[in-house]
ZADO-846854 format. One record per residue (C-alpha): residue in one letter; z negated, x negated, y negated. Coordinates in nm, 4 decimals. Layout:
N
<'A',<Z,X,Y>>;
...
! end
This chain:
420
<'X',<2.0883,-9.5135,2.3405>>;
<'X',<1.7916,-9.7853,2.3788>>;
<'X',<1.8646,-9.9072,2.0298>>;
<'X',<1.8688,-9.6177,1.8270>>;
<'X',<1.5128,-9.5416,2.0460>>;
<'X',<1.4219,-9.8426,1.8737>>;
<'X',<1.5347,-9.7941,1.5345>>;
<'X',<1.4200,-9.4646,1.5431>>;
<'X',<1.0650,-9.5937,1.6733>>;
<'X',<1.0645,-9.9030,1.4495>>;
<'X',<1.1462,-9.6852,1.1058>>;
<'X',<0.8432,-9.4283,1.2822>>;
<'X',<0.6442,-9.7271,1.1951>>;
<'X',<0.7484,-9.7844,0.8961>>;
<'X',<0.7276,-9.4148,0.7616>>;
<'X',<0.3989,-9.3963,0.9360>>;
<'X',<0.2407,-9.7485,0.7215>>;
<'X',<0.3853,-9.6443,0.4221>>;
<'X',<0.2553,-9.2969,0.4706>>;
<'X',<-0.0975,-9.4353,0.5285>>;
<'X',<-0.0530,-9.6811,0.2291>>;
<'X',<0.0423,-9.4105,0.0277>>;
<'X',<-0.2783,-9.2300,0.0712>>;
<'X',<-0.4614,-9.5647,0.0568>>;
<'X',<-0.3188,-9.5583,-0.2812>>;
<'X',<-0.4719,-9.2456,-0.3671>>;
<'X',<-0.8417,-9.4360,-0.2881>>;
<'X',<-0.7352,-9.7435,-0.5371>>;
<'X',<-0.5335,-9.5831,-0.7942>>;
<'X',<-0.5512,-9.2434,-0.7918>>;
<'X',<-0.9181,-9.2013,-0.7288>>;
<'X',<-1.0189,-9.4438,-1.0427>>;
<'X',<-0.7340,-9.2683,-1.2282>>;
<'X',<-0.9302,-8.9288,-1.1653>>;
<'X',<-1.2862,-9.1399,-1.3813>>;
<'X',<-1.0186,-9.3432,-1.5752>>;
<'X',<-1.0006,-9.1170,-1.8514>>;
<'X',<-1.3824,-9.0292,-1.8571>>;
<'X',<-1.5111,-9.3791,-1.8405>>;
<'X',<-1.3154,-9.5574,-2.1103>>;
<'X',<-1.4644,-9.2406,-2.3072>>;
<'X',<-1.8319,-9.2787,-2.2257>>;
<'X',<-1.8188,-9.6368,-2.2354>>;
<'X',<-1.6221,-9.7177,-2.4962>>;
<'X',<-1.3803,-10.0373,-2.5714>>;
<'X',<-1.6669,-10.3011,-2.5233>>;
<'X',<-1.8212,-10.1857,-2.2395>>;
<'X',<-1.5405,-10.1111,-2.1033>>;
<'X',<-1.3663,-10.4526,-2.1490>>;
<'X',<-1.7082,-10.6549,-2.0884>>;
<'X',<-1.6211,-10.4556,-1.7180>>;
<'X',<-1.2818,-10.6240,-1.7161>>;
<'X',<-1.3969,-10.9523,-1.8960>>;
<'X',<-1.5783,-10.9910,-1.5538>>;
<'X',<-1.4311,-10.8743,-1.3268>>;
<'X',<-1.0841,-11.1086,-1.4628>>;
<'X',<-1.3451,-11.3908,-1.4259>>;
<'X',<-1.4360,-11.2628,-1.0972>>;
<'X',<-1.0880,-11.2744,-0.9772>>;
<'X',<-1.0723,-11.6925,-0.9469>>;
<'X',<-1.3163,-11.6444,-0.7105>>;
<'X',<-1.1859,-11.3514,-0.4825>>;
<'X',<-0.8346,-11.6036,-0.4921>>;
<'X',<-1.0437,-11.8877,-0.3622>>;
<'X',<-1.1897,-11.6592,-0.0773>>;
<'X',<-0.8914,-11.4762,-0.0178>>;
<'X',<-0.6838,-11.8379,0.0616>>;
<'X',<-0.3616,-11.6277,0.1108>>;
<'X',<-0.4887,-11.4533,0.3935>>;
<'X',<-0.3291,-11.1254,0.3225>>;
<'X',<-0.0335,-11.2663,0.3521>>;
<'X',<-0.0329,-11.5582,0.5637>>;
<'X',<-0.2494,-11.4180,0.8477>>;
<'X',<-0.0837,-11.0423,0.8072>>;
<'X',<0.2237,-11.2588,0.9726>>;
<'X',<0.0222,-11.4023,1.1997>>;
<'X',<-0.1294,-11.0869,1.3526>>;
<'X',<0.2457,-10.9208,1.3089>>;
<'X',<0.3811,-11.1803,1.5349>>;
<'X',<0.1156,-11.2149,1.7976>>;
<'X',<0.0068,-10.8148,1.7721>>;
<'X',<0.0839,-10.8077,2.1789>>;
<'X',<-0.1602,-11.1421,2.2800>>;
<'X',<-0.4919,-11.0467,2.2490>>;
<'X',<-0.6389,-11.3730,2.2977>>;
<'X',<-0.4572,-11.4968,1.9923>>;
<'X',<-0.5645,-11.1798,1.7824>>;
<'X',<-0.9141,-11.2707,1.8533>>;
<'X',<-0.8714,-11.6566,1.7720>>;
<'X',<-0.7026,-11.5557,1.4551>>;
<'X',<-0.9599,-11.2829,1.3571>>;
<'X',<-1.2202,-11.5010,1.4250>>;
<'X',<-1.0665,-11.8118,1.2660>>;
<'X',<-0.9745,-11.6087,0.9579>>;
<'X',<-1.3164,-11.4671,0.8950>>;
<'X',<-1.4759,-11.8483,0.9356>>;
<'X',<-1.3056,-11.9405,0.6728>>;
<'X',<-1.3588,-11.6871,0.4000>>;
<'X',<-1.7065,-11.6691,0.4665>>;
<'X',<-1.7445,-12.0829,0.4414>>;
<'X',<-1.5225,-12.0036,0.1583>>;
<'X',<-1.7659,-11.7042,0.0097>>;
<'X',<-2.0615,-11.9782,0.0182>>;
<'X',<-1.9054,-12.2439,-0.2039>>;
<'X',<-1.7593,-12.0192,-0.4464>>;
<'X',<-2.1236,-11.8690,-0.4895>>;
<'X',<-2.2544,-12.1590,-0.5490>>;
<'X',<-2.0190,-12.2469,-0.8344>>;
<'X',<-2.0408,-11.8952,-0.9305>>;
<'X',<-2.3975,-11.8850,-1.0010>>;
<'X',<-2.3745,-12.2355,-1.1795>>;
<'X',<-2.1378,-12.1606,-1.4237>>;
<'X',<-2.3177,-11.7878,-1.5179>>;
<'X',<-2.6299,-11.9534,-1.5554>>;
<'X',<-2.5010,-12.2523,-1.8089>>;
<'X',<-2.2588,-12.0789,-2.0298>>;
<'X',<-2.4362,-11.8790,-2.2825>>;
<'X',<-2.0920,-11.6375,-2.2867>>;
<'X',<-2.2141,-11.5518,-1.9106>>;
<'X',<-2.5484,-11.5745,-1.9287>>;
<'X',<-2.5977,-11.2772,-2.2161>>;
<'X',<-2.5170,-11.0181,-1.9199>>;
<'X',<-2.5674,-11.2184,-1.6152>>;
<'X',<-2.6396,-10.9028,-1.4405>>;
<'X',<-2.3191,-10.7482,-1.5253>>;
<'X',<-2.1474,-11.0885,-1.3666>>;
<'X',<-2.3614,-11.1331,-1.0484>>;
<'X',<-2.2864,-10.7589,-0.9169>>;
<'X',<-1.9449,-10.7865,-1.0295>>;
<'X',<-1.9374,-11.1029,-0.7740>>;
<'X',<-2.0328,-10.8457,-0.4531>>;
<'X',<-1.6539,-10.7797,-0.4986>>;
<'X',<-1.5936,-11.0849,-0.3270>>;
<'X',<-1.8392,-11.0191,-0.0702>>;
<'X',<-1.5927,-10.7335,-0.0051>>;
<'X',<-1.2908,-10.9744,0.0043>>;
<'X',<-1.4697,-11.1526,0.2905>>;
<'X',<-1.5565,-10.8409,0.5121>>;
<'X',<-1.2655,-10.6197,0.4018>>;
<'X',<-0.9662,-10.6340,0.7082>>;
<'X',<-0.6721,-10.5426,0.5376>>;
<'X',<-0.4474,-10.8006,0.6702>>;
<'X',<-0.5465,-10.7025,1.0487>>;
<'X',<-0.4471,-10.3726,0.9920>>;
<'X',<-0.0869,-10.4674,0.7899>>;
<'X',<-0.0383,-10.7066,1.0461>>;
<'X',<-0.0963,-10.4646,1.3986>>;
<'X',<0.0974,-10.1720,1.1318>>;
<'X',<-0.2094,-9.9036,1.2297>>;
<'X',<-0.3010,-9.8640,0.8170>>;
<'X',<-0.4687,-9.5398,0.8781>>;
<'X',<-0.7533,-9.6577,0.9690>>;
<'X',<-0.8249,-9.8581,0.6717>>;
<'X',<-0.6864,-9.6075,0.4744>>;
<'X',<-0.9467,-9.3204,0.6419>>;
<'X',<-1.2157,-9.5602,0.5318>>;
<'X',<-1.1157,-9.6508,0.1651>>;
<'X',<-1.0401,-9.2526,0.1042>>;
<'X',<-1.4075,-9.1496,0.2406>>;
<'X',<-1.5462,-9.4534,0.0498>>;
<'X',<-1.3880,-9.3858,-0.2653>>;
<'X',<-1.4592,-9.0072,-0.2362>>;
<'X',<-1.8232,-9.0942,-0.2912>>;
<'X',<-1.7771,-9.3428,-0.5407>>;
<'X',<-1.5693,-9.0804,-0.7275>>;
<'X',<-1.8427,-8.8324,-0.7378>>;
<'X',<-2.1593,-9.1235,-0.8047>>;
<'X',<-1.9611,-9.2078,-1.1261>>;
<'X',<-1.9355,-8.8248,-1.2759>>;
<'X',<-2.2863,-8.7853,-1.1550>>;
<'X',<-2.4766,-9.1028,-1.2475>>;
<'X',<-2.2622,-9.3053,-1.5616>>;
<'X',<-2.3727,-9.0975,-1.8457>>;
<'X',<-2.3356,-9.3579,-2.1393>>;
<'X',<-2.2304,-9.7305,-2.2273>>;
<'X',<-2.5959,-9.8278,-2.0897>>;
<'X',<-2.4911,-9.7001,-1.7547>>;
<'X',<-2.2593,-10.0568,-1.7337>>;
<'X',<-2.4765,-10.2471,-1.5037>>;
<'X',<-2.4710,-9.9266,-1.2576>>;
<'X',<-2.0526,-9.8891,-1.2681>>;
<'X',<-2.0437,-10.2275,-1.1558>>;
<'X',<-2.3241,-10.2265,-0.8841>>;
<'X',<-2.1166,-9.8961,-0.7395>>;
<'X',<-1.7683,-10.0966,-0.7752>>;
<'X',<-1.8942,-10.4038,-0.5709>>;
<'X',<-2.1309,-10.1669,-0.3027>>;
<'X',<-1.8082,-9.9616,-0.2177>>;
<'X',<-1.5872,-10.2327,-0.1217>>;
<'X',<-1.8669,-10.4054,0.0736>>;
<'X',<-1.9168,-10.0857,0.2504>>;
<'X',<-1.5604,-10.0515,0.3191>>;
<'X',<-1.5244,-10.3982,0.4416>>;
<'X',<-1.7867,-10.3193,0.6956>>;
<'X',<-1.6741,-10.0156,0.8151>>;
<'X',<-1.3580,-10.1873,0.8776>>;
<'X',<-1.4657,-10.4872,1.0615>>;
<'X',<-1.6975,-10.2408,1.2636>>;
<'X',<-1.3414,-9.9981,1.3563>>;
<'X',<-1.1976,-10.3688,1.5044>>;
<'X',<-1.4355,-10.4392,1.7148>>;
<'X',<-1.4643,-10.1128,1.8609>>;
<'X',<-1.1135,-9.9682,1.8565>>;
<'X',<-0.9195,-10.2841,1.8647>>;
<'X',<-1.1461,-10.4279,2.1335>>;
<'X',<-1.1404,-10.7649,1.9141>>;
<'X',<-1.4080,-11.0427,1.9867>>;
<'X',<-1.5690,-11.2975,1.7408>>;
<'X',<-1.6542,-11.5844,1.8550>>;
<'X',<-1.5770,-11.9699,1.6903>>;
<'X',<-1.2052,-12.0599,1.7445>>;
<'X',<-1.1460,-12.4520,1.7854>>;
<'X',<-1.1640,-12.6590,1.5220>>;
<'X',<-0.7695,-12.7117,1.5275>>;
<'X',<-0.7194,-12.3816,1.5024>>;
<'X',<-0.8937,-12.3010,1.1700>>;
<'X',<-0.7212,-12.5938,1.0709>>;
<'X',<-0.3788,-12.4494,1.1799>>;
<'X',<-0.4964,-12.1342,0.9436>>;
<'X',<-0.5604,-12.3057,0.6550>>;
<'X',<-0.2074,-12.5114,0.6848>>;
<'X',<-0.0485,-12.1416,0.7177>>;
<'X',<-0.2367,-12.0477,0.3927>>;
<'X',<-0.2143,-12.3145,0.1934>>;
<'X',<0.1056,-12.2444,-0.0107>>;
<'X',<0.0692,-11.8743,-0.0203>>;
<'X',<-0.2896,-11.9802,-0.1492>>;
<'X',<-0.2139,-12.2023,-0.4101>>;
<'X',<0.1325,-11.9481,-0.4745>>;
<'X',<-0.1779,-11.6630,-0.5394>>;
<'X',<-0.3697,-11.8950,-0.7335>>;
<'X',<-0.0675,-11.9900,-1.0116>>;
<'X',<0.0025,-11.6046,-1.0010>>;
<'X',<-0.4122,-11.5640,-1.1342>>;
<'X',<-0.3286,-11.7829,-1.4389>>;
<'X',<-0.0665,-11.5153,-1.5721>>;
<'X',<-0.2708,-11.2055,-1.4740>>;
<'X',<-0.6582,-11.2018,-1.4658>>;
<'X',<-0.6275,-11.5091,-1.6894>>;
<'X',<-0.4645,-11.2743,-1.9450>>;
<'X',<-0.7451,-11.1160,-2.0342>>;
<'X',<-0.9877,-11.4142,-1.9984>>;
<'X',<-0.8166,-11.5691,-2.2559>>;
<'X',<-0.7770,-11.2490,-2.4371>>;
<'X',<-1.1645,-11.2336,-2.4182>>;
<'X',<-1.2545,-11.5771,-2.5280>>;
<'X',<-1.0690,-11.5436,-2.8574>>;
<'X',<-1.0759,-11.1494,-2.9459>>;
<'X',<-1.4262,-11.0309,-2.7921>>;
<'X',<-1.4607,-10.6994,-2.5479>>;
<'X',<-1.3299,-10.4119,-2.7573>>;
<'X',<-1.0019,-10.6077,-2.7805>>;
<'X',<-0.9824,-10.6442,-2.3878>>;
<'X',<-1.0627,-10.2798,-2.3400>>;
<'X',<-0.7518,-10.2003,-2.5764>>;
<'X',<-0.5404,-10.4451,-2.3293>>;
<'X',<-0.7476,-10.3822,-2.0047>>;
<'X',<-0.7000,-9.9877,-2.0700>>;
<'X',<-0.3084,-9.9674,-2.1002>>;
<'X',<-0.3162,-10.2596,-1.8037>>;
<'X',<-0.5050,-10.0146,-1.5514>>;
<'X',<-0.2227,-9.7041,-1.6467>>;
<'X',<0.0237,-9.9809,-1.5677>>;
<'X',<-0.1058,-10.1038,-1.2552>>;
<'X',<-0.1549,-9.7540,-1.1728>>;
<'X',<0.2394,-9.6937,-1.1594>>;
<'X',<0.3266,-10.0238,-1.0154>>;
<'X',<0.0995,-9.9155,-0.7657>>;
<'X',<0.3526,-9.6905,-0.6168>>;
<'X',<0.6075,-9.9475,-0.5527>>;
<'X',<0.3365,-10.1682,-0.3928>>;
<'X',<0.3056,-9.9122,-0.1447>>;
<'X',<0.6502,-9.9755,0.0015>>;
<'X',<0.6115,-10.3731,-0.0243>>;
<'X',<0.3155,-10.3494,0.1778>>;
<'X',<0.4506,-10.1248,0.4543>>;
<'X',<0.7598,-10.3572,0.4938>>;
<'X',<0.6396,-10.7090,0.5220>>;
<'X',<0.4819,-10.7125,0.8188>>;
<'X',<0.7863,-10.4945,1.0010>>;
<'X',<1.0079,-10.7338,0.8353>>;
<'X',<0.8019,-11.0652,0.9417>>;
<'X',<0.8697,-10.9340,1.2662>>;
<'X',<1.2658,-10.8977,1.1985>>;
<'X',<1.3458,-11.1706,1.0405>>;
<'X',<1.1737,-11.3306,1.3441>>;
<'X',<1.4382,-11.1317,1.5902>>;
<'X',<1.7359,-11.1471,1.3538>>;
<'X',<1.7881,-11.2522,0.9975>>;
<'X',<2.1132,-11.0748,0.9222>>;
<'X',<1.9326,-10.7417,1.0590>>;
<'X',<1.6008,-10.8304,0.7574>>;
<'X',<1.8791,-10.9453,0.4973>>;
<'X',<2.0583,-10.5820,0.5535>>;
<'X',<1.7440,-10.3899,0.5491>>;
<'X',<1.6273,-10.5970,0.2108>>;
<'X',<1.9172,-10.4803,0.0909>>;
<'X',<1.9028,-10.1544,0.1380>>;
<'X',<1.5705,-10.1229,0.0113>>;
<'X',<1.6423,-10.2714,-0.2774>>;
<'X',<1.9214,-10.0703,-0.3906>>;
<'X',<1.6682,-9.7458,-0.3430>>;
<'X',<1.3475,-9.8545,-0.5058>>;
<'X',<1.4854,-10.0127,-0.7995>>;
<'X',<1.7201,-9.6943,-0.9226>>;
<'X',<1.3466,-9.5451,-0.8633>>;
<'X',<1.2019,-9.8138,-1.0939>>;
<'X',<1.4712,-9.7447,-1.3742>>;
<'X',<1.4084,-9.3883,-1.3895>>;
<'X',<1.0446,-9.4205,-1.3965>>;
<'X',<0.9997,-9.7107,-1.6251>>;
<'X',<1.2565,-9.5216,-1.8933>>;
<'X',<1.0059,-9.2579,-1.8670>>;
<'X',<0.7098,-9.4070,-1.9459>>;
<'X',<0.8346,-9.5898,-2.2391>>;
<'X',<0.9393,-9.2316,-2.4126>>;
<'X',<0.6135,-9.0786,-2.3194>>;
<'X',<0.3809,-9.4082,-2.4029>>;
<'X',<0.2170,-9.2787,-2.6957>>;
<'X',<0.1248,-8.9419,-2.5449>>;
<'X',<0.0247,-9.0623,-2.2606>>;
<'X',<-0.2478,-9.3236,-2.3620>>;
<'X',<-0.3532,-9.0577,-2.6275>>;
<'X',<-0.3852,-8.8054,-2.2910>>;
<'X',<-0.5313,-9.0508,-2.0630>>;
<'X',<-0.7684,-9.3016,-2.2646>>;
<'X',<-0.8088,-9.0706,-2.5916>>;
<'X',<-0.8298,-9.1260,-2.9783>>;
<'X',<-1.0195,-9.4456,-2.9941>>;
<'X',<-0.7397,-9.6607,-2.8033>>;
<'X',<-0.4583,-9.6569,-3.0188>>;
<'X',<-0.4174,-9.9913,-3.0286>>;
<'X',<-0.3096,-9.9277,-2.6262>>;
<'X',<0.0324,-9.7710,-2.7165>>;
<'X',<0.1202,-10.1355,-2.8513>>;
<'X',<0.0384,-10.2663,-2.5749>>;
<'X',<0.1599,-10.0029,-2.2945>>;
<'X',<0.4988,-9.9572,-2.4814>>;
<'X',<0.5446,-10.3604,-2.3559>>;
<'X',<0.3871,-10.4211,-2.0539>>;
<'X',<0.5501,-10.0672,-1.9133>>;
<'X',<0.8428,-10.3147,-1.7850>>;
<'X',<0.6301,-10.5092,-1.5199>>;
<'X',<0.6277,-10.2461,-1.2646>>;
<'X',<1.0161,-10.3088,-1.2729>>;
<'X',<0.9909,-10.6814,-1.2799>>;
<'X',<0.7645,-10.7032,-1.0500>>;
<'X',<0.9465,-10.4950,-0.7663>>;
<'X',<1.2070,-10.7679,-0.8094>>;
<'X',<1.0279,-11.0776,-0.7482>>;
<'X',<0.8341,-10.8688,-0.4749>>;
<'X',<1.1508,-10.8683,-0.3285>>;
<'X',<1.2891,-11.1716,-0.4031>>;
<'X',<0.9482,-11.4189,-0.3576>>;
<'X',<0.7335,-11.2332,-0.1172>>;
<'X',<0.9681,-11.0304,0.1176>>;
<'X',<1.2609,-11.2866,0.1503>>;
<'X',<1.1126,-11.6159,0.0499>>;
<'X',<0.7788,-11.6384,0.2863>>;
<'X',<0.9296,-11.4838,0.5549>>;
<'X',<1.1973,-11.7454,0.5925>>;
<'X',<0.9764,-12.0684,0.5282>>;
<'X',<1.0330,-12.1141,0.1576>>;
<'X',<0.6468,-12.1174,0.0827>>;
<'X',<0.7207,-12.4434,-0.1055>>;
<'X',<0.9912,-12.3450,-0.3473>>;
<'X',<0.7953,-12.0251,-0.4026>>;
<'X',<0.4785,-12.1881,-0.4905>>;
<'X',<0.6698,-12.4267,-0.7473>>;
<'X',<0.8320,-12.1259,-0.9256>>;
<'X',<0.4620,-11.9321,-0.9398>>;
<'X',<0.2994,-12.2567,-1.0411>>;
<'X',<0.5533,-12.3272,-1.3222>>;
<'X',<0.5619,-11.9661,-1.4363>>;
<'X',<0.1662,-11.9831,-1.4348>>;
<'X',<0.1893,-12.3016,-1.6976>>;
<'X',<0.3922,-12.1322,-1.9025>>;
<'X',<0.1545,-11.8068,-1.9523>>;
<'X',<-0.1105,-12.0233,-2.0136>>;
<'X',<0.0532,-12.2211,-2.2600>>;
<'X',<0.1882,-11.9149,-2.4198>>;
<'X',<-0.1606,-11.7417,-2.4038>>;
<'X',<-0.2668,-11.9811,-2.5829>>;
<'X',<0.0143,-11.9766,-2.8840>>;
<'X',<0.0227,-11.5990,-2.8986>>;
<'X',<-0.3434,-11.4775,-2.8507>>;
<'X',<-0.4989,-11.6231,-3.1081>>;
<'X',<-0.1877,-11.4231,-3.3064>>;
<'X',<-0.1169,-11.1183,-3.1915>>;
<'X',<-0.4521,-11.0899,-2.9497>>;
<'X',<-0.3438,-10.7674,-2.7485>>;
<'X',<-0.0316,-10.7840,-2.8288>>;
<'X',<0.0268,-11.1248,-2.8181>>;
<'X',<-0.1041,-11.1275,-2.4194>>;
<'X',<0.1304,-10.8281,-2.3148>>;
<'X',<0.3945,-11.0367,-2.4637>>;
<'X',<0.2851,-11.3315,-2.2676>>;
<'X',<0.2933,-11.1695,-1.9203>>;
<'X',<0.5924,-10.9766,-1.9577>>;
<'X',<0.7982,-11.3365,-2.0391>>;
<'X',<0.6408,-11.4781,-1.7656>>;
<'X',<0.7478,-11.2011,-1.5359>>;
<'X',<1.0599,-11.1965,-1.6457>>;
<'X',<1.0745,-11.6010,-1.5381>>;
<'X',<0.9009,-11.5397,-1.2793>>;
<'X',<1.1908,-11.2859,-1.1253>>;
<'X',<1.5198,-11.4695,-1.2762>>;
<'X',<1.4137,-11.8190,-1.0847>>;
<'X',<1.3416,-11.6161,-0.7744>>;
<'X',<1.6717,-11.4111,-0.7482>>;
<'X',<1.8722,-11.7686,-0.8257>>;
<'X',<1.7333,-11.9588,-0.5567>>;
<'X',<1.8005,-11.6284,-0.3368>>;
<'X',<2.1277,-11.6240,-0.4834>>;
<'X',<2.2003,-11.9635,-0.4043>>;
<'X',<2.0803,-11.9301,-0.0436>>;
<'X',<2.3637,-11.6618,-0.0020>>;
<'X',<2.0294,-11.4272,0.1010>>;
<'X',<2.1953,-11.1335,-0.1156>>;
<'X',<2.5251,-10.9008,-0.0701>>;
! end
């Protein structure tokens, strides 16, 4: 009877995170899906990929600040969720680092912006962009992931986004309104960040103070791999459309950056489930890794006959959907949508395979090499196909290296007999 309490409690949890991520989804993808269609309308291809220009060059520098903490410190709060001494050494430690972090990427930041003309032309547009990383620093995901209590954060992000919903319909009126999108995007995941780091320190009863030196050391060992893992993943993602912007101009990475947002809009909904499940199954492969291999299993068989379905879908409907969604003047999307459609799919696999089953058993290595080699071979063909196929050429890129990406991942699973 005590063990099916527990399973029953344990899949509570479970239900209840993914319930609460599910919603949080509604704040990141549903929300901006709601002023999707109207801003690619009233700002039009180049505004709209200047927006994404920067905020793909942005990205490095979220990565650097980031330093795998999502991950790599979401296990570390999962496993020591019951000692609250060590939750407030590894809270504290944690948001050392990203803010040391925040300060040296600035500096670069505002280097590079004020040297290369390409940057310089709307330095505004890049320097307001940057408060996104601000909200890296401040915003507590991983703490809440890690203790499983995502409604909180996902309370926060709703009411946040609610009013970031309604500023956009009410203040971005044409393409001059640019600088003002991206001083609202930045502001409302500072202000979210705050919020959240305020609802630790009062609800959690957390403390701050400056861990040992040891200790942040310890943290950046345990973040190191899924760091530099995060950081090979950036050169076949944001880099995509960097490289897309340095040879095609704006209006080309708004046709890309357009069909790319519908996309990450449906992968969206399998992230939900990824993110409710790590940290319960940090914790399980802790207590038993038959019981995490069974329950990978499992999930797996579910999501992806979810993931066929839906990505057959999509690719039927493509052209009437980006006609529906972004309108007349993004044709050139349909190209690009009918390819990249796939990556939700792909991507639920090597979630599975890389993230779920190979950090939680210790393979950070072997995972990094495979996301490091795949990230070499975007780049490489980025730069063979972009100068091409530009749009088209790019979606082709990513969706190879995906597709890498996943194959090397399930046959080092494979070989690890980590499968039935």
């Amino acid at each position: 009877m005590f063990n099916l309490k527990k399973i029953f409690y344990e899949n509570k949890i479970i239900i209840g995170n993914f319930s609460s991520l599910s919603l949080l989804q509604v704040a990141n993808y549903i929300f901006p899906l709601i002023t999707f269609p109207y801003l690619v309308r009233v700002l039009g291809p180049e505004k709209f990929g200047l927006v994404n220009f920067a905020a793909a060059f942005v990205s490095y520098f979220t990565v650097f600040v980031d330093y795998g903490f999502n991950l790599s410190a979401t296990r570390e709060i999962s496993i020591n969720r019951n000692d609250s001494n060590k939750i407030n050494e590894i809270f504290s430690g944690v948001l050392i680092v990203k803010s040391t972090l925040f300060l040296l990427g600035l500096s670069v930041f505002v280097f590079l912006v004020l040297l290369v003309p390409k940057f310089a032309a709307d330095a505004p547009i890049y320097f307001f962009t940057f408060l996104t990383v601000l909200g890296s620093v401040v915003f507590p995901t991983w703490f809440f992931q890690g203790m499983e209590r995502m409604k909180y954060i996902t309370l926060i992000s709703i009411t946040v986004k609610a009013i970031w919903v309604i500023s956009v319909f009410l203040l971005i009126k044409s393409p001059a309104d640019v600088l003002l999108l991206v001083i609202l995007n930045g502001t409302s995941v500072v202000v979210s960040g705050l919020i959240g780091i305020l609802t630790i320190l009062t609800k959690f009863g957390v403390k701050l103070y400056f861990p040992q030196l040891t200790e942040i050391k310890r943290l950046l060992a345990e973040g190191w791999y899924v760091f530099i893992s995060t950081a090979s993943i950036t050169l076949y993602t944001s880099t995509n459309i960097f490289i897309l912007g340095l040879f095609a101009g704006n209006e080309t990475v708004g046709y890309f950056a357009a069909a790319d947002k519908i996309r990450a809009a449906v992968q969206g909904i399998f992230q939900n489930a990824s993110q409710a499940i790590f940290p319960h199954l940090s914790k399980l492969f802790n207590e038993s890794k038959e019981m995490a291999i069974r329950f990978v299993n499992r999930y797996l068989k579910f999501s992806l006959s979810f993931a066929i379905i839906i990505t057959f879908v999509l690719f039927l409907l493509a052209g009437e959907i980006v006609i529906v969604i972004l309108g007349e003047k993004y044709l050139p999307s349909i190209g690009v949508f009918r390819i990249i459609v796939f990556l939700p799919l792909i991507i639920l696999l090597s979630n599975v395979y890389g993230i779920q089953i190979m950090l939680n058993l210790g393979y950070k290595k072997e995972f990094f090499r495979i996301l490091f080699f795949a990230g070499i071979v975007n780049l490489v063909l980025s730069f063979i196909l972009v100068p091409m196929y530009f749009e088209i050429g790019t979606a082709i890129a990513v969706v190879i290296t995906e597709i890498i990406v996943t194959a090397s991942m399930y046959v080092f699973v494979k070989k690890k007999e980590l499968l039935v």
